[in-house]
C-alpha positions, 0 to 999 in steps of 0.5 A: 579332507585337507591338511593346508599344506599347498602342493603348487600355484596353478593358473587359471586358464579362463573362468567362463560363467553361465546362468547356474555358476561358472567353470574354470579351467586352472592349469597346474603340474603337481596335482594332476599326478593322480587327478582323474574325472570326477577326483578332488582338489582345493583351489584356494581352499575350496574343494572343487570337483574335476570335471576334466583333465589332461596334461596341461591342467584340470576343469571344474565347475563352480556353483552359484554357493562357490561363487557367492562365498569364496573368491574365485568368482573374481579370479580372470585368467592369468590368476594364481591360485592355492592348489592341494589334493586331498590327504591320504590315509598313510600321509603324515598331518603337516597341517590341520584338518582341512574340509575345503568348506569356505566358511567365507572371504577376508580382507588383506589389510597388510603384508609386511616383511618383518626381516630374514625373509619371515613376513607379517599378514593382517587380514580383517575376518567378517563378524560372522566369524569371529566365534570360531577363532582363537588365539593360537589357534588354526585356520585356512587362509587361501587354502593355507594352514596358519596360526592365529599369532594376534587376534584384536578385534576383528583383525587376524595375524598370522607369521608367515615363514619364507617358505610358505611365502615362496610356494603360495599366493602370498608372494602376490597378496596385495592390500585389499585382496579378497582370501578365502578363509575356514575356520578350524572345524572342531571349533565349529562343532564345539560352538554348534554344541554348546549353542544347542544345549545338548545333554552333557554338553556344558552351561553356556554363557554368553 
């Protein structure tokens, strides 16, 4: 479990894929305070296993699911990426929660600085994905935890503040970039609910 709250921008080391996924290698500081073997860690919002670490970084290994609905598969090294541990039971919820579970990828459609160092990001959501998101409500954005601030039709706004701006990937997003993005996990479940129809659960109207 995550909060979206990103700790650091790690790099990555090299990204060497193999018949059955790919393992990478993300060089990072923060994270590996308390990262050992076989710990978690959100890599651009997806909760990845540490397969290895030592002080200069960690390893993880990608399955093909990985690679088919997040975009780490199209990372190279020298990339910059999100990286958070999971939350702790005594810490503070600064974000939402988390799961790590990329619901799937959008397209950044625009980055436009709005003035005081507060920025504007549009990102087209697939249609997949639209049932789960609402105005004012959560999402994980590379990993971030923002406020849908716009919703019109398929496009998402979110307001960006100039410390998320500084301390994420965002400051490198360009037109066109491939995010990850989750969706806010209770509007799954309500959506889950009220499609199968279980009792108490109420009428729903398409």
């Amino acid at each position: 479990m995550f909060t979206g709250i990103v700790e650091e921008t790690g790099a990555v080391v090299e990204l060497v894929r193999s018949a059955a996924g790919a393992r990478m290698v993300v060089a990072a500081r923060e994270v590996l305070a308390d990262l050992s073997t076989g710990g978690s860690v959100a890599v651009n919002g997806c909760c990845l296993t540490a397969v290895g670490s030592d002080e200069r970084g960690f390893s993880a290994d990608l399955s093909p699911e990985t690679l088919a609905r997040t975009n780490l598969g199209a990372l190279e090294a020298g990339s910059i990426v999100n990286l958070e541990r999971p939350l702790l039971p005594t810490s503070r919820l600064s974000g939402h929660f988390v799961l790590g579970h990329v619901d799937g990828t959008g397209e950044v459609l625009g980055l436009d600085a709005v003035g005081d160092g507060n920025w504007w990001l549009s990102v087209r959501a697939p249609g997949d994905l639209l049932q789960f998101l609402v105005y004012k409500g959560s999402i994980a954005i590379d990993g971030i935890s923002l406020t849908i601030a716009s919703l019109d039709a398929d496009v998402l706004g979110c307001a960006i503040i100039p410390h998320t701006y500084e301390v994420t990937t965002l400051r490198a997003a360009r037109v066109g970039a491939s995010v990850n993005l989750e969706c806010d996990m209770l509007a799954k479940h309500v959506h889950r609910l009220l499609e199968a129809g279980l009792p108490g659960a109420p009428p729903h109207r398409r």
